[in-house]
C-alpha positions in Angstrom: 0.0 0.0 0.0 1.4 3.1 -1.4 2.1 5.6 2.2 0.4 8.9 0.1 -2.6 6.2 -0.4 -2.9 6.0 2.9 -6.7 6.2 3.6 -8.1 6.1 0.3 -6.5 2.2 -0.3 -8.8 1.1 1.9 -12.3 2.7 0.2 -11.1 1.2 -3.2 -8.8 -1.0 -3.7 -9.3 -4.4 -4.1 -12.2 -6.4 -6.3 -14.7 -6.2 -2.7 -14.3 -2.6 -3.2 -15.8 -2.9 -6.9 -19.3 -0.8 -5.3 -17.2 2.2 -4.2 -15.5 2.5 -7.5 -18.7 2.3 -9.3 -20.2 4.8 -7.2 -17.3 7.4 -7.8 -16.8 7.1 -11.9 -20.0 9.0 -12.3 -18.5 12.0 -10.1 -15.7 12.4 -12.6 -13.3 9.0 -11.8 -11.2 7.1 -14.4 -9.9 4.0 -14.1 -6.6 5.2 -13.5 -7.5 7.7 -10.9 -8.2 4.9 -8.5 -4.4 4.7 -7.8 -3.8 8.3 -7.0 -3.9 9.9 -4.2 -7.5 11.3 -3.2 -7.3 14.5 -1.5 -10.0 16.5 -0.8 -10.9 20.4 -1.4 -13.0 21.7 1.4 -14.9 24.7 0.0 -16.8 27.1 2.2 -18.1 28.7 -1.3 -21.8 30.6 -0.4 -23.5 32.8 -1.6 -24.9 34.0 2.0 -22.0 36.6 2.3 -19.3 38.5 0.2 -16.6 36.9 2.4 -17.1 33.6 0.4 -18.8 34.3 -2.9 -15.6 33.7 -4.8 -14.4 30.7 -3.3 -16.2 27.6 -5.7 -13.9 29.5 -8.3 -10.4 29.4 -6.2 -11.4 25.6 -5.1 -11.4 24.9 -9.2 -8.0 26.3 -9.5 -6.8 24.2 -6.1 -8.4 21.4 -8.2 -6.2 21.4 -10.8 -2.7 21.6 -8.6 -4.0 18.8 -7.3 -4.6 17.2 -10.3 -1.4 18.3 -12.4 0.9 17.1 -9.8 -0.4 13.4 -9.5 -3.2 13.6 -7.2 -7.1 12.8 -7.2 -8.9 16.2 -6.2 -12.7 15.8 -4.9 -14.2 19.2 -4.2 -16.9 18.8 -1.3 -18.9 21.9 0.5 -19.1 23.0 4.0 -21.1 25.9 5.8 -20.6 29.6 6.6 -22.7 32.3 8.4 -22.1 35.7 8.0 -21.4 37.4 11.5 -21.4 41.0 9.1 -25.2 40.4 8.1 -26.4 38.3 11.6 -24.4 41.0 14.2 -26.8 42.3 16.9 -29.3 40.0 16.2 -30.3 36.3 17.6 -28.5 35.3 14.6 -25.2 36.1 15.8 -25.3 33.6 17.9 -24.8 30.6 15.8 -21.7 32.2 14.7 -19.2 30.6 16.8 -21.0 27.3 16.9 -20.7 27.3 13.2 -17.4 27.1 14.0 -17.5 23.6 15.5 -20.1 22.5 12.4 -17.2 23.3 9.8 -14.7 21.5 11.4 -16.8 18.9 12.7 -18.4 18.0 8.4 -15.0 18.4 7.4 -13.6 15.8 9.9 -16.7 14.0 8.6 -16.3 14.0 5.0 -12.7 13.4 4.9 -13.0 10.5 7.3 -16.0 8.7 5.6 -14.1 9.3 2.2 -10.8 7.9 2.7 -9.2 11.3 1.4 -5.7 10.7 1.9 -5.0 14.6 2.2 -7.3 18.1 2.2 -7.1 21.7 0.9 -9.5 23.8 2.9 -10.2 27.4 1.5 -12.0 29.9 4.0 -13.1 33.1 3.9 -15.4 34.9 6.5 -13.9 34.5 10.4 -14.8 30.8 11.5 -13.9 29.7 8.3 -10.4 29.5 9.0 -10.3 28.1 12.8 -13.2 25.6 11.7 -10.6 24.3 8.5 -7.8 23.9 10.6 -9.6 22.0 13.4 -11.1 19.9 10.8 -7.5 19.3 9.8 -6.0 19.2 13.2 -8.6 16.3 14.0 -8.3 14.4 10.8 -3.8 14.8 11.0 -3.5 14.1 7.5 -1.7 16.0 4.6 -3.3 19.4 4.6 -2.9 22.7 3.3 -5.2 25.9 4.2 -6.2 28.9 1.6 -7.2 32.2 2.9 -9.9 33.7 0.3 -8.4 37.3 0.6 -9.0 40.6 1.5 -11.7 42.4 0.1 -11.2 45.9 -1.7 -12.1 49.7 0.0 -15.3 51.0 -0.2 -16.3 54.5 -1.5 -14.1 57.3 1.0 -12.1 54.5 2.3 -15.4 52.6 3.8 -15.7 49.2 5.1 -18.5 47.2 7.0 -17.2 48.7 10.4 -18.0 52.1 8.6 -21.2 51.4 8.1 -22.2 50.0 11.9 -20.6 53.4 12.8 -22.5 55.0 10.5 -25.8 53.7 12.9 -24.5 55.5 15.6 -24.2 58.6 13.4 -27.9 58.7 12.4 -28.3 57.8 15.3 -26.8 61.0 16.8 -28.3 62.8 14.0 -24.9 63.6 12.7 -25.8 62.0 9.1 -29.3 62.2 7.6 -31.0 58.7 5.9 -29.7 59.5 2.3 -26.1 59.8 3.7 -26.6 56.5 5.7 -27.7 54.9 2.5 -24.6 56.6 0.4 -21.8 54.3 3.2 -24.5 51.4 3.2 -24.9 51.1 -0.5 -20.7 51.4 -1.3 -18.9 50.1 1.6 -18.8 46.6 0.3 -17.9 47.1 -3.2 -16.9 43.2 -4.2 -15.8 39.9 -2.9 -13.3 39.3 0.0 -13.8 39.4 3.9 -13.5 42.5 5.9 -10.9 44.4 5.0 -9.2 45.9 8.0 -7.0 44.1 10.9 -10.7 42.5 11.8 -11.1 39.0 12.8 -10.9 37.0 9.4 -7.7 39.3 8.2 -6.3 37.8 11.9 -6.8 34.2 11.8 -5.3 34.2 8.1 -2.1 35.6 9.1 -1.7 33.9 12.0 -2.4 30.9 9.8 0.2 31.7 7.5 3.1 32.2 10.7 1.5 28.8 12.0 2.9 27.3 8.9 -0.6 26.3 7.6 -0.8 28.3 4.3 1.6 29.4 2.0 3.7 32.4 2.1 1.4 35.5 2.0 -1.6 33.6 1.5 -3.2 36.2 4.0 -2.1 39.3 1.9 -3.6 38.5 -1.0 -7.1 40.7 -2.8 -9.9 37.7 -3.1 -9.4 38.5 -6.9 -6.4 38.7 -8.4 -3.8 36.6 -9.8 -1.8 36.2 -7.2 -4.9 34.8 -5.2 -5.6 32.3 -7.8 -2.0 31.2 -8.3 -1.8 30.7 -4.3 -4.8 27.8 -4.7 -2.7 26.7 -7.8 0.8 26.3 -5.7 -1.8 24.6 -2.4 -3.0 22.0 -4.8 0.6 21.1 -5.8 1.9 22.2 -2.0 -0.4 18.8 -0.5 1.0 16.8 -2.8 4.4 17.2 -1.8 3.3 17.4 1.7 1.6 13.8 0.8 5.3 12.6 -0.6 7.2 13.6 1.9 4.1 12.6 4.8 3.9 16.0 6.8 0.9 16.0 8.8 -0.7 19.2 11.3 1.2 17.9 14.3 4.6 18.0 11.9 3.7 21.7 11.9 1.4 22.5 14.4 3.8 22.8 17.5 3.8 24.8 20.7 6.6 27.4 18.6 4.5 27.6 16.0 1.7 28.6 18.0 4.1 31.4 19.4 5.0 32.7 15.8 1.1 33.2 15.2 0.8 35.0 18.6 3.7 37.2 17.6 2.7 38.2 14.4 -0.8 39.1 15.0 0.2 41.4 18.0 2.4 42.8 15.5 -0.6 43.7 13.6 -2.4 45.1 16.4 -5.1 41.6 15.6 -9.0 40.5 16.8 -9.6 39.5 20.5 -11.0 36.5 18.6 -7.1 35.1 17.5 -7.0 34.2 21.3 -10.3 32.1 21.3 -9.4 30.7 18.2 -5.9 29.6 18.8 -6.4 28.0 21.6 -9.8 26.3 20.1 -7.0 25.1 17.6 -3.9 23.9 19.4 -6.2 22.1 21.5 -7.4 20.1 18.7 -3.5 19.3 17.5 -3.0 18.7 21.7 -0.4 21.3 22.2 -1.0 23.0 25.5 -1.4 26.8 25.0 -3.6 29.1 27.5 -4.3 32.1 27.7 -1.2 33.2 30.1 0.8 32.3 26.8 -0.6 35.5 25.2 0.3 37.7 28.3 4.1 36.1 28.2 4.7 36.6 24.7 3.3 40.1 24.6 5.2 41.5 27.2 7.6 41.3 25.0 6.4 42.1 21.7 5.5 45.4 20.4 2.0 46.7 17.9 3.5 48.1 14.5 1.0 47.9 11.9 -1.3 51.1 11.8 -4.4 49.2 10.5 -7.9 49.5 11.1 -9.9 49.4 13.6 -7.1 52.2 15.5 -5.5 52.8 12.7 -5.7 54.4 9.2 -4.9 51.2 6.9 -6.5 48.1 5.2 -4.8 45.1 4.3 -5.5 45.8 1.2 -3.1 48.4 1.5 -0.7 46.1 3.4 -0.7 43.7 -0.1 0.0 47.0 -2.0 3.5 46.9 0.1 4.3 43.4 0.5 2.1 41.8 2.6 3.2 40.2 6.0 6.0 38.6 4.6 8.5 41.3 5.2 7.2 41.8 8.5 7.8 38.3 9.3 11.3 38.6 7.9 11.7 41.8 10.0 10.4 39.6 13.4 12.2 36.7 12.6 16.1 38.9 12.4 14.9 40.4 15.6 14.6 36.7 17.2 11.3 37.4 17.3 9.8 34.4 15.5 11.1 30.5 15.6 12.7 30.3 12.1 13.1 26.1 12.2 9.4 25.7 12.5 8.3 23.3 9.5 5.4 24.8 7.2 3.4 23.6 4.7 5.7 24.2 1.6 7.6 21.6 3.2 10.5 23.7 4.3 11.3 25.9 7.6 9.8 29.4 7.9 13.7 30.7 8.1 13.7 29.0 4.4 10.7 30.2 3.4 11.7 34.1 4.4 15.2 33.9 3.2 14.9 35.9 0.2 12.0 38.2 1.1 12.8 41.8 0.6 12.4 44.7 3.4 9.2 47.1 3.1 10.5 50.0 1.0 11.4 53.1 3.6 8.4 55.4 2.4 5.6 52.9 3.1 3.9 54.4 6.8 1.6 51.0 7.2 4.3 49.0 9.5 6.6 51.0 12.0 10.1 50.2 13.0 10.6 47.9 15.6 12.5 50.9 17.1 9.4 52.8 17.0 6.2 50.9 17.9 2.9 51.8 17.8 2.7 50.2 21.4 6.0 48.9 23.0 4.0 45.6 24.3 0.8 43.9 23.4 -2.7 45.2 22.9 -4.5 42.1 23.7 -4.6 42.2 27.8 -5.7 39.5 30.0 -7.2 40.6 32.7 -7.8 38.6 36.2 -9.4 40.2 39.2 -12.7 39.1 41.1 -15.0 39.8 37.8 -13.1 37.2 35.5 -11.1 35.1 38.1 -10.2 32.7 34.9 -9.5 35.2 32.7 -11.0 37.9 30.3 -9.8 39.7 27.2 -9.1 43.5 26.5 -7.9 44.6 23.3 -6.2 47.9 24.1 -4.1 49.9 21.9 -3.3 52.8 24.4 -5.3 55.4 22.3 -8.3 54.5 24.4 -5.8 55.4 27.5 -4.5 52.3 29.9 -7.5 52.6 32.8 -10.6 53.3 33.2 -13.1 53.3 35.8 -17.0 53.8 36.1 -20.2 53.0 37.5 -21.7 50.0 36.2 -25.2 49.8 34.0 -26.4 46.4 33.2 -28.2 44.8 30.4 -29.1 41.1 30.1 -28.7 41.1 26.2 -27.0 42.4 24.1 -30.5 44.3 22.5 -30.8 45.9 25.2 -27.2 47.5 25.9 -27.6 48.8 21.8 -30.9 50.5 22.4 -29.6 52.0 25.4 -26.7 53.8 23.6 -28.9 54.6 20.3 -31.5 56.4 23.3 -28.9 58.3 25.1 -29.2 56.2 28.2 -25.7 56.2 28.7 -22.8 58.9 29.4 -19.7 59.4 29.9 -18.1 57.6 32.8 -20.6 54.7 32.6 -19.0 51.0 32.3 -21.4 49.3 29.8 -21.9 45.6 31.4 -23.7 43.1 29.4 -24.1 39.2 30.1 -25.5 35.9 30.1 -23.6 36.1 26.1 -21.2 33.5 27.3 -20.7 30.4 25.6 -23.0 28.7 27.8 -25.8 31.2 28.2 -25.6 32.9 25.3 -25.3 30.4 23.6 -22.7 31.2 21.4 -21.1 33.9 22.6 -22.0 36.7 20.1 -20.0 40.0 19.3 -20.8 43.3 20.5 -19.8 45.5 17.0 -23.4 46.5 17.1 -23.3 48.4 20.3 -19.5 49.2 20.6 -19.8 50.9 16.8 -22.7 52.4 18.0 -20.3 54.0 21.2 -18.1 54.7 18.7 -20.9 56.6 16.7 -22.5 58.4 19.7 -19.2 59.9 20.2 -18.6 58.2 23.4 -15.0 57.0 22.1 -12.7 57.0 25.3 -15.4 58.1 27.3 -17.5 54.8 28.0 -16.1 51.2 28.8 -17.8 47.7 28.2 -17.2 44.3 30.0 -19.0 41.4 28.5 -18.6 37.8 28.8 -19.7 37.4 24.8 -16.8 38.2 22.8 -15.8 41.3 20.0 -15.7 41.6 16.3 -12.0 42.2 15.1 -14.0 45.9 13.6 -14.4 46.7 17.7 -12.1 49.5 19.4 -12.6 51.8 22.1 -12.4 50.6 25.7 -13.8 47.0 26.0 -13.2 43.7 27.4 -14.7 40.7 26.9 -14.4 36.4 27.3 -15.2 37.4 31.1 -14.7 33.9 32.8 -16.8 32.3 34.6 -19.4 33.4 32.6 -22.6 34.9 33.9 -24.7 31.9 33.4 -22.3 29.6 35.1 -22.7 32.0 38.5 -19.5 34.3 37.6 -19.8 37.8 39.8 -20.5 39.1 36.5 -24.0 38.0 37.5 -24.5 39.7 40.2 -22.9 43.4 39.1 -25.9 46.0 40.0 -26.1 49.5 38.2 -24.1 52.1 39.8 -21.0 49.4 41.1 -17.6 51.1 40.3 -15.9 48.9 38.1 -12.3 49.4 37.6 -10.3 48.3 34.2 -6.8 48.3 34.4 -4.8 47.7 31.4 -1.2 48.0 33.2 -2.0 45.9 35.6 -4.1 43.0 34.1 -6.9 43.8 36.4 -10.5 43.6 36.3 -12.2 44.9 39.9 -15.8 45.1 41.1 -15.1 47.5 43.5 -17.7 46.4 46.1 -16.7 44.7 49.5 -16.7 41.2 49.5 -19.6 40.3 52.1 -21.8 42.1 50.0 -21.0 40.2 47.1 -21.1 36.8 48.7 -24.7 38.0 49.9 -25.4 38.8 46.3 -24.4 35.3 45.3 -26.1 33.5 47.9 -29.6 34.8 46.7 -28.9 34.5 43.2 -30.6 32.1 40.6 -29.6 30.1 37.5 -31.5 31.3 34.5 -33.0 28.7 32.7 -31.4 27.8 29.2 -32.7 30.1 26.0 -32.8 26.7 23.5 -33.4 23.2 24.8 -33.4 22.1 21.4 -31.3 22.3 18.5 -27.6 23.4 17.4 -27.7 25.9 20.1 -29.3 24.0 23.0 -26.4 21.2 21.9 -23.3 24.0 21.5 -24.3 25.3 25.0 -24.1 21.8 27.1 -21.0 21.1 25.3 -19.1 24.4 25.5 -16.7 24.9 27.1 -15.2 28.3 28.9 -13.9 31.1 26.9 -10.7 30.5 28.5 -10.5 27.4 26.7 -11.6 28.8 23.6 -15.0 27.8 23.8 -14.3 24.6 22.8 -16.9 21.5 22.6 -16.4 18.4 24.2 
């Protein structure tokens, strides 16, 4: 049995394996086929969002690398939801569980098709953890695409624009025909978000993992270079499939490290540190959320992309990508150049002839002049979030903050309050029981942070959730607050007018009420009964696991 036949051997070889055969020459199988190589193309092509629109047409070209290079290709489908069109509404909150359903049918389909290897091509933000769990799980030959970046709106807009934008009318600061102008021309074409926003941050971290190839993540979702990528990924599994590289060849604990340093370099989503350690978890390499604290002490914001900043990665491909960056991190010591990758050579080989930024471009600072000498992502501890909770703060915002507390059960509620003018400056926004558990799902909170942001409240208002952030969110907020409301965290029993301090220096997160009276508080309070008892959601919820293990199932 040939070693790159690995799986597929066993569905149809042999004359007992005669039904198989006969059920695959109608899908596009010759005889001779039946002794390559199967490897399968996991598409999340939809038409249900932008993000992925493009993506049937990228797996065709992954197809034939497959194909030209000695290999059976078999493109199957998987799911996406668009967090863009479902934010602020019930919606959301199958977003993270889809998730678990990507990697979970691509686990399936690869495993019930003998595919001896898989290309997965994402586009939209649980795309890419849900391929590379599905991979992780199945530990055969596999390479990841990113779908690429989509293009500026009209004035430089982008979906974030137009979230802010509700705030605006909101405020009466734009009129209905101006709200229509961003709404109508922020999203000129295919691609996923286009600043430092969640999918823009799990593709580059991808890429320093070793899962994709060189600047798959600073690629536009149309242009050549984008279909030449899926091209050289075809051909790339094959080799990988010679040479029998699986995930946990590439997958390791310093490889893990590389993707933390590069997105903190790029000033990335809150959502990297859900993800990544949703993913190492399914390759078993230990990595918590402490790792994120270490390795940012250390490692500096350069990148002056949005949401803070001015840029979009589309403007980032324009200059080189992140490849130069990388090679810029990794002659600082930065990054673990003998980590293996996917083209089958060592990250030090694969950034050996890369050339520097030129010295005009004003996207990525000098390491001797940071946007922020450490991390933005902060993991706060105190007596609200005793496991842990996220902050993604640049330093703009300012380091600290506290306020008096006003609650809100949903996150519905905490929007219409800002829309209303039911909250001013100094106030901490707290809204739970968004959790993993008692969401379920754990939505994002773009709707009513863009809507601070709109409001003019910038800087002036905090929010603590234990739901999670869009990579779009800025502004003073913390989220993945562990335990979770639902599970009995203190979260629960926050009341309106508690000072609640935020501290950014000092990793802490304080409800600043004695602790007798919180005790009391606890003592009297009462599980809320589940949302679902039925379905997807009713199943993520008993499964899920904390935030601070990346909301995993089990």
């Amino acid at each position: 049995m040939s070693n790159t036949r690995k799986f597929s051997s066993v569905v149809v070889d042999g004359y007992e394996r005669a039904p198989s055969r006969a059920m695959l020459y109608p899908v596009g199988f010759k005889k001779e086929d039946f002794n390559k190589p199967q490897v399968g193309i996991a598409s999340t092509w939809s038409m249900v969002t932008p993000c992925n629109m493009h993506i049937n047409t990228l797996a065709d070209e992954a197809e034939k690398g497959i194909n030209n290079t000695g290999g059976k290709a078999v493109i199957f489908n998987t799911i996406t939801v668009s967090d863009g069109i479902s934010m602020g509404s019930e919606g959301m909150k199958y977003s993270l569980v889809s998730r678990e359903v990507i990697a979970d049918s691509i686990e399936t389909v690869a495993g019930a098709q003998g595919f001896d290897g898989v290309v997965a091509i994402g586009g939209c933000d649980k795309n890419m953890p849900g391929c590379i769990i599905g991979l992780a799980r199945l530990n055969r030959p596999g390479v990841f695409v990113y779908g690429g970046t989509i293009q500026p709106g009209d004035n430089h807009t982008d979906i974030v624009s137009v979230f802010e934008a509700v705030g605006k009318r909101a405020n009466n600061d734009i009129n209905d025909i101006e709200l229509e102008q961003i709404e109508s021309t922020a999203i000129p074409g295919p691609g996923s978000c286009g600043g430092m926003y969640t999918a823009n941050t799990m593709a580059s971290a991808i890429e320093a993992l070793g899962m994709s190839l060189p600047n798959s993540s600073s690629q536009d979702a149309i242009s050549e270079d984008k279909n030449s990528d899926c091209l050289r990924a075809g051909e790339a599994v094959v080799n990988l499939l010679n040479k029998d590289i699986k995930p946990s060849d590439i997958m390791t604990k310093k490889a893990f490290e590389n993707a933390i340093t590069l997105i903190i370099t790029l000033g990335g989503s809150t959502n990297a540190v859900l993800h990544l350690i949703a993913m190492a978890d399914a390759i078993d390499v230990d990595l918590n959320i402490d790792d994120f604290t270490r390795i940012g002490a250390k490692v500096p914001v350069l990148a002056d992309l949005k949401p803070s900043g001015k840029y979009m990665m589309s403007e980032l491909v324009k200059i080189g990508g992140t490849l130069p960056l990388m090679k810029m991190l990794l002659e600082a010591g930065m990054l673990h150049g003998d980590c293996l990758t996917v083209t089958g050579k060592t990250v030090s080989e694969n950034l050996k002839d890369v050339k520097p930024y030129s010295e005009d471009q004003k996207i990525i600072m000098p390491l001797s002049n940071p946007i922020k000498k450490d991390s933005h992502l902060r993991i706060l501890r105190g007596n609200l979030a005793s496991e842990g909770s996220v902050a993604k703060i640049t330093g703009k915002e300012g380091l600290t903050f506290q306020g008096k507390a006003k609650t809100f059960a949903c996150e519905e509620d905490a929007l219409q309050a800002v829309l209303n003018d039911k909250i001013i400056e100094g106030d901490v926004i707290v809204i739970r029981y968004e959790g993993p558990k008692g969401g379920p799902g754990m939505r994002e909170m773009l709707a009513p942070t863009s809507a601070v942001m709109g409001k003019g409240l910038g800087g002036k208002v905090a929010l603590i959730t234990d739901g999670r952030f869009s990579g779009g969110t800025h502004g003073f907020v913390v989220g993945h607050i562990t335990p979770e409301a639902f599970s009995g965290g203190i979260l629960a029993v926050v009341e309106d007018g508690d000072e609640i301090l935020i501290d950014a220096e000092n990793n802490l997160l304080e409800l600043l009420v004695d602790k007798a009276i919180i005790d009391q508080r606890l003592s009297n309070w009462q599980k809320p009964k589940p949302r679902y008892t039925k379905g997807v959601l009713a199943k993520y919820a008993k499964l899920a696991q904390s935030a601070s293990r990346g909301a995993i199932t089990e």
